[in-house]
Every structure is written in C-alpha cells, then in structure tokens.
C-alpha positions as CSV (number, residue, x, y, z in Angstrom):
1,X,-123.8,59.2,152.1
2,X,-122.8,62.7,153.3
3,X,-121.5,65.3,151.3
4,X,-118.1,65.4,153.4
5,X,-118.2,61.7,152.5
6,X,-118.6,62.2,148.6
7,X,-115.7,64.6,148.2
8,X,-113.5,62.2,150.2
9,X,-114.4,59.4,148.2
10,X,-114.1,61.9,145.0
11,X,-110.5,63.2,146.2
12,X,-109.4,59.3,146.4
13,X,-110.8,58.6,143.1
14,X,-108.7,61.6,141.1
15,X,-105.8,60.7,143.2
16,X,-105.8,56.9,141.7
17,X,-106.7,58.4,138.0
18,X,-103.6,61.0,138.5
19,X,-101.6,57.7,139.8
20,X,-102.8,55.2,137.0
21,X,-102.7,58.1,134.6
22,X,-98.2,58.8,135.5
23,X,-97.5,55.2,135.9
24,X,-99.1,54.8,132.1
25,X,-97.6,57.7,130.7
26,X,-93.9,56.3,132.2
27,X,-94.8,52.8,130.8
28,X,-95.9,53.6,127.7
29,X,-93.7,56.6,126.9
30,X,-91.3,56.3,123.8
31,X,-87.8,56.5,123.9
32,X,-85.5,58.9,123.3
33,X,-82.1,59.6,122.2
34,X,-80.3,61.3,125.7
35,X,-77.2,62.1,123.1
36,X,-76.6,63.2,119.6
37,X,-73.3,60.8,120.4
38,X,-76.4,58.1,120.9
39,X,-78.0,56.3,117.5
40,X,-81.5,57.5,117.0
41,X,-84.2,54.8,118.9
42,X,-86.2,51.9,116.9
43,X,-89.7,53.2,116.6
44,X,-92.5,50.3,117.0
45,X,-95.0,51.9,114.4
46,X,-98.4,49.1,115.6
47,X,-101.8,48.8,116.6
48,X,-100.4,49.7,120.2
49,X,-98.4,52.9,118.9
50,X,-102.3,53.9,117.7
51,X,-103.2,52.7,121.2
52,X,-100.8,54.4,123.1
53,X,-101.3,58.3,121.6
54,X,-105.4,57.8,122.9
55,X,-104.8,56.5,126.3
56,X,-103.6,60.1,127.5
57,X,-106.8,61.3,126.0
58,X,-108.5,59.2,127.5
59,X,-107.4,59.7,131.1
60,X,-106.9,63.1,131.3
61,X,-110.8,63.0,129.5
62,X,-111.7,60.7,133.2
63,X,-109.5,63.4,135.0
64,X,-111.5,66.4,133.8
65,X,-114.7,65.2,134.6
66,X,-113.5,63.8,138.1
67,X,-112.5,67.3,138.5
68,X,-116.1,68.5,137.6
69,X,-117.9,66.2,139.3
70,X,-115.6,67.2,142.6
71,X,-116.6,71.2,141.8
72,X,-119.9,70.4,141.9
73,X,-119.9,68.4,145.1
74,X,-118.2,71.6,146.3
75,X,-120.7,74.1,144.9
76,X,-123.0,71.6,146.9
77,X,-121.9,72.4,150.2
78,X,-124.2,74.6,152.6
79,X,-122.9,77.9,152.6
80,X,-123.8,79.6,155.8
81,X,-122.3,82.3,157.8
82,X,-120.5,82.7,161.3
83,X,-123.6,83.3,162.8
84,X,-125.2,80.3,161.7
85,X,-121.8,78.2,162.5
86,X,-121.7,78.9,165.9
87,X,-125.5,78.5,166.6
88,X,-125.1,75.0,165.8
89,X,-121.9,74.8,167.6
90,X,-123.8,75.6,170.4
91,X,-126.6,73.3,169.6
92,X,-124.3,70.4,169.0
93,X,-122.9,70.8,172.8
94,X,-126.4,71.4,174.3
95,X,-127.2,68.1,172.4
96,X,-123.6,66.5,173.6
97,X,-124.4,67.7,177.4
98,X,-127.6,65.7,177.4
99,X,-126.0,62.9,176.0
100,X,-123.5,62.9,178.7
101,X,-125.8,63.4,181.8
102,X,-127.8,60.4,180.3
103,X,-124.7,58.4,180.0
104,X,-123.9,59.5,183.3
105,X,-127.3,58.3,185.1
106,X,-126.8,54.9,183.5
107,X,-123.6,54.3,184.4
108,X,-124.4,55.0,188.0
109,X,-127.5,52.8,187.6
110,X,-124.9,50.0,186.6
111,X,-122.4,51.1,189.2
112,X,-125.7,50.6,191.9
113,X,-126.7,47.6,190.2
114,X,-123.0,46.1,190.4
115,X,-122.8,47.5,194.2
116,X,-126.3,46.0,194.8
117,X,-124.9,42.4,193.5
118,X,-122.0,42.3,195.2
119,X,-123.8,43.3,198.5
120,X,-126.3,40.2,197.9
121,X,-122.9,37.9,197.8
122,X,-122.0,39.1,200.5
123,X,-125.2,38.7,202.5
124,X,-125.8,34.8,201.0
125,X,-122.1,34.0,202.6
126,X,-123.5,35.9,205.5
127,X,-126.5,33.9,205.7
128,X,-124.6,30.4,204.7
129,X,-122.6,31.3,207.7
130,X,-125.6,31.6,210.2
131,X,-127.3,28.8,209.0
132,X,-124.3,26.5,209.4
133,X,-123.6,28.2,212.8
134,X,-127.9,26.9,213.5
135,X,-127.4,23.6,212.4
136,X,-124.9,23.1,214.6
137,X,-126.1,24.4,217.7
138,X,-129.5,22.5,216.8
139,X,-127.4,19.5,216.8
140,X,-125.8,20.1,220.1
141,X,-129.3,20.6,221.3
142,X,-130.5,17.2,220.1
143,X,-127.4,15.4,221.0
144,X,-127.2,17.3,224.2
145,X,-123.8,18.7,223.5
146,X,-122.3,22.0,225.5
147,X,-121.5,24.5,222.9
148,X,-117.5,24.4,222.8
C-alpha cells in the first residue's frame, strides 16, 4: 500500500476513535445538577464508576498514538522540490501520450477489424445472391427455359 493510501486509511481511523471516543464520553458522562432550584443527582459509586473514569484514558491514550503514527507517515513522505515536481509531471504525460497513441492504434485495428467483418457479410450475401442467380439460370439451361 502506498503512502497516500496509509494516511487515508490513518485519517479514517482517528476520525472513528474521535467518534467512538464523544459518543462514550456523552454515554457515560455523570449527571449534573442544571439548577441550585434542582436536588443534587444520585451518584452510582460501582465497578463501572471505576470503569468509566479509565475509558477517557484510554482513548485519548489510542488517539495520541493514532496521531503519532499519522506524523510519522507524514514525516515519510518524499520531500522534493518544484524542480523535481514538474520533471515528473512531465514524465507522467510523456508516459500518458504513449499510452494514448497505443490505445489509439488498437482501437483502429478493432475499428478495421470490425470494418473488415462487416465487409465479409456483405460479400457472403453478395456471393449467396450470385450463386442463387447460377442455379437458376443452370436450371433454365437444363430445362431449356428462356431466361424471364
């Protein structure tokens, strides 16, 4: 796989931790009291509470090293200059023009070869035409028929 590749597939990847990392944050997040007018919210002290306080750790721990391991993909990139960029600009449509006149010349072969089929139908109806036109004056012949 490409490195353009990797950093797309490493940009979808953070994207779903961020996602995954909000939606659990908004699940799992505690209530809280919107009004002094408002009585104080139940706290659940469990083995989820416990739970709950590492699983922000925890992603934002997955979200870091995404984040690394995306800078380094970066840092992987070839760095080259203008120069360099439009000398294989240039070699890409050198490369694209060849590809095209080689395209072209078998697309014309096909175009003959279909032209060349069609011709052959045409000359077999052609042929089937004289042939019955034969047969029929070589049966006038033998039967001694005028030609009408």
């Amino acid at each position: 796989m490409d490195i353009i590749s990797q950093l797309q597939e490493q940009v979808n990847a953070m994207g779903l931790l961020i996602l995954n990392t909000f939606g659990t944050l908004q699940r799992d997040a505690p209530p809280v009291r919107l009004s002094p007018n408002y009585p104080e919210p139940a706290a659940n002290a469990s083995e989820e509470t416990i739970d709950i306080m590492e699983h922000p750790k925890t992603m934002s721990t997955a979200l870091v090293e995404a984040a690394k391991k995306f800078d380094v993909l970066v840092t992987a990139l070839p760095l080259s200059g203008e120069e360099a960029q439009l000398k294989r600009i240039a070699e890409l449509q050198a490369e694209n023009e060849a590809v095209r006149l080689e395209l072209q010349k078998q697309l014309e072969a096909t175009g003959m070869l279909c032209s060349y089929h069609s011709r052959m139908e045409f000359f077999k109806k052609e042929l089937k035409q004289v042939q019955e036109l034969f047969d029929e004056a070589a049966d006038n012949c033998l039967n001694l028929k005028k030609p009408v």
